[in-house]
N, C-alpha and C positions, 0 to 999 in steps of 0.2 A: 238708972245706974248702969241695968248693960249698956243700952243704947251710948251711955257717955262711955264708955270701956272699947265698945266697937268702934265710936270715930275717933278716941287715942289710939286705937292697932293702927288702924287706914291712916290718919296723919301720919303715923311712926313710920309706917311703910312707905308712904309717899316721899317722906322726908329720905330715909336712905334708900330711896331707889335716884333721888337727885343726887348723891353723894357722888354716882354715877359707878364704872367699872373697867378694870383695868381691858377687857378683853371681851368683854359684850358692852353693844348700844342699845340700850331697853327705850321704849318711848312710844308715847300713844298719838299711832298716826293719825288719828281726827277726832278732836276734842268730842264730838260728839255721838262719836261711838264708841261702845261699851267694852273695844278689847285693845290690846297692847302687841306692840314686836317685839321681842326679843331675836337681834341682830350676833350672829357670830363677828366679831370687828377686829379680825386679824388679817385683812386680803393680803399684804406684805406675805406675810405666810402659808396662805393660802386657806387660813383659817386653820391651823390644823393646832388641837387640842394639847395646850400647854400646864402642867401644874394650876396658873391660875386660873387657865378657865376650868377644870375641874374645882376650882374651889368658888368660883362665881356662878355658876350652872346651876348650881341648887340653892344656892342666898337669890338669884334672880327668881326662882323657881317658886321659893318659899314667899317672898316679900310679893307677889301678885296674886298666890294661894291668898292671900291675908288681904287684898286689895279689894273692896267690893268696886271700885268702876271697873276691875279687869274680868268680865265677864268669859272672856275667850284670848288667847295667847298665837300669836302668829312667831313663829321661830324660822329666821329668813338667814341669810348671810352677804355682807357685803364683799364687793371682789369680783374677780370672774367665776370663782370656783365657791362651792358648799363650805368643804370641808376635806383636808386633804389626811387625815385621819390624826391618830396620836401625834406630836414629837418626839419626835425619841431623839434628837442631838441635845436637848434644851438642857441649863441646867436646873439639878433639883429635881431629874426624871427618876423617880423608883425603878423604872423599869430594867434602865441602861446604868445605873449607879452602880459601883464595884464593890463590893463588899471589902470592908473592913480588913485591915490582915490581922490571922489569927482570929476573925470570928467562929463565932459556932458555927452551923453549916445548918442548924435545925435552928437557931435564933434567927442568923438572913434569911433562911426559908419561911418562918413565920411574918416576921418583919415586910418581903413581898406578899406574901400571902394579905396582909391587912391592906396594906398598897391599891391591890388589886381589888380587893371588896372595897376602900372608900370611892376608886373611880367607878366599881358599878354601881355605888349607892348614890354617886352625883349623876349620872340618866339616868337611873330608877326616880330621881327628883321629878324629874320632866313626866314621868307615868302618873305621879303622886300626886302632882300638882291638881287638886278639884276641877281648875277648871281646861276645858279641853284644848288641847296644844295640834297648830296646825303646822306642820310642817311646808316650806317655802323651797325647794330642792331646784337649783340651776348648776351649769357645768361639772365639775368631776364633785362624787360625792364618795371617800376612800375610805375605806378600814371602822374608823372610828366613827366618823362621817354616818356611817350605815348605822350602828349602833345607836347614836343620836337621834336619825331617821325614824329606829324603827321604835321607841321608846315615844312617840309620838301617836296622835288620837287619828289623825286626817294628815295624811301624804299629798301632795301634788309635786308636781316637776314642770320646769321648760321644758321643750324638742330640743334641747341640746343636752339636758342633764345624762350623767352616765354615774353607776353604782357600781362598785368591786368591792369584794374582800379581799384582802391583798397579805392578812395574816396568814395564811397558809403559806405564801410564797418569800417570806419571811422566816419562816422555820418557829412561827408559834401556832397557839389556838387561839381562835378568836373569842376573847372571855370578858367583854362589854356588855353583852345581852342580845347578841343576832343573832348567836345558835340556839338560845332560849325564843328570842320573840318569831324570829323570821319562818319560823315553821307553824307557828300558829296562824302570820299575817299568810303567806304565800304557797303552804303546804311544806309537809318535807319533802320530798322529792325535791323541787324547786330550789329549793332553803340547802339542802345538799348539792345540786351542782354546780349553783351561788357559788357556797364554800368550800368545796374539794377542789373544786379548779381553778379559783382568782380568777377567772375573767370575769371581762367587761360587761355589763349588758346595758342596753339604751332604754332612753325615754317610754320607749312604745313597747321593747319587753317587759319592762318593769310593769307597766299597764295589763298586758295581758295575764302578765302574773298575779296579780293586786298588789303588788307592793306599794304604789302610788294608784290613784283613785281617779285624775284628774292630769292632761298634759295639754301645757299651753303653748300655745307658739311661741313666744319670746320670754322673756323676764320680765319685759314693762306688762305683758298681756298677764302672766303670773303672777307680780305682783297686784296686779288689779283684782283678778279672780279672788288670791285667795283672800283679800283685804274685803271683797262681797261673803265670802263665805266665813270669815270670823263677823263682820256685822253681821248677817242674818241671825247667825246661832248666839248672841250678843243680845238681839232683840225679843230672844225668846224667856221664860222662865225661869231664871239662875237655878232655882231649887231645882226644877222639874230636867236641868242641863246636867248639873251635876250630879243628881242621882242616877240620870241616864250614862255617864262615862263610869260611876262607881258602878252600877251592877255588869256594865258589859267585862269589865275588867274582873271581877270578883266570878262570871258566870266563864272564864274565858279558862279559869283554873280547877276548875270544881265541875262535879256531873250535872246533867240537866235538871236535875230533881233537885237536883242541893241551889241552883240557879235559883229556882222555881221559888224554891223557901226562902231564899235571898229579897228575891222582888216583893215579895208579900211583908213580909216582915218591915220593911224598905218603907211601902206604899200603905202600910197601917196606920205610919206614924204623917206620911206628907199628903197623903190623897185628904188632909184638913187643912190643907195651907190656903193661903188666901189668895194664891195664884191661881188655884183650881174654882175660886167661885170666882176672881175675875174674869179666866179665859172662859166659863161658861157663861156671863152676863156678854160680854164681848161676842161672843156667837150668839145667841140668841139676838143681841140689839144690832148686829152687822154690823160691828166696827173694830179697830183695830184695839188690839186687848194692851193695857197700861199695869204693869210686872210690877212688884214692889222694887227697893231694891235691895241689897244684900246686907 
């Protein structure tokens, strides 16, 4: 009965992931490996974050959480550029919308205020999502752009790629989740001259920084790599993958001790899976180890 319950989710999911989307291209570039892309597909615009893709960002997010062939999520963008941050001309933007005449002044405040927490809980989707999300970073990646970035598992970039916070220069705060994550990913110091100052930084500071992990020559060289490094992490253990991204995440908030209790309690319940007596017959017989699947 589960096992029929589980390939009605994954049919249901597969079925409205073809439904397809107004402002992402989701699609799994080779049939016979275990992870998916999700494509920002505004280059017209340079991809920059519209009402609806805030509202697809986490139905994409969710519908491949649910997907056992999506083992691993590559999150790319088509165009020359990543992501050219929010919209703010578009209609339907909360942010730019005029309030009412004669509203309250404490109801449009709240009214933004909820605004604002539904777009950070659409990238919080992308953190949430079980299985690990690799970020695809080429050309300008701005404002929002960074936010998306950093709400991701595994960074890379081209030598061309560049990162700004550009909400500063703007006359707001930057309240997506890069003054929350970017000091965890890069330090704060870093994560503070990022965002006090709006400028630029390239490819190869990002790297030295860790903000990205990996920088490739081109975009065709990028999009190869990191389509190797969602196959590899694809090929390995779903369970023993996704337990691995939930405790880094859940150890990333809490003290080492509370970690510690975290992984145990964690590995009480999965060091009995059946992936751990395959990957040990697998090594002992010298062959490649065969994962159940999800």
């Amino acid at each position: 009965m589960a096992g029929g319950s589980s390939d009605a989710a994954a049919a249901a999911a597969e079925a409205e992931l073809r439904r397809g989307f107004e402002t992402l291209a989701v699609a799994r570039p080779d049939p016979s490996a275990g992870f998916y892309e999700v494509r920002l597909n505004r280059p017209a615009q340079r991809n920059a974050l519209s009402p609806a893709a805030f509202a697809e960002i986490p139905r994409a997010m969710a519908l491949l959480d649910r997907l056992p062939a999506a083992r691993a999520v590559v999150l790319s963008a088509a165009g020359p550029h990543f992501c050219a941050g929010i919209e703010l001309g578009g209609p339907g933007n909360p942010l730019t919308a005029a309030p009412a005449g004669g509203a309250d002044p404490a109801a449009a405040a709240e009214g933004l205020r909820r605004a604002i927490l539904e777009m950070q809980g659409a990238l919080t989707a992308i953190e949430r999502c079980r299985k690990p999300v690799i970020a695809a970073v080429h050309g300008a990646c701005v404002g929002g752009g960074v936010d998306v970035v950093a709400a991701c598992d595994i960074r890379c970039c081209s030598r061309d790629a560049t990162f700004v916070l550009k909400e500063v220069d703007m006359a707001i705060v930057a309240d997506l989740g890069a003054l929350q994550r970017l000091p965890r990913i890069v330090g704060y110091g870093n994560a503070a001259d990022v965002a006090l100052t709006g400028r630029k930084i390239t490819a190869m500071e990002a790297k030295e920084m860790g903000l990205v992990s990996r920088v490739f020559d081109s975009k065709k060289e990028l999009d190869a790599g990191v389509a190797k490094i969602a196959k590899e992490i694809a090929e390995k253990s779903a369970w023993a993958v996704m337990g691995t991204k939930a405790v880094l995440l859940r150890s990333r908030d809490v003290t080492v001790e509370q970690g510690l209790e975290h992984v145990a309690t964690w590995n009480a319940g999965m060091l009995r899976s059946n992936d751990l007596k395959e990957a040990i017959r697998a090594f002992l017989e010298k062959r490649k180890p065969v994962f159940s699947k999800l």
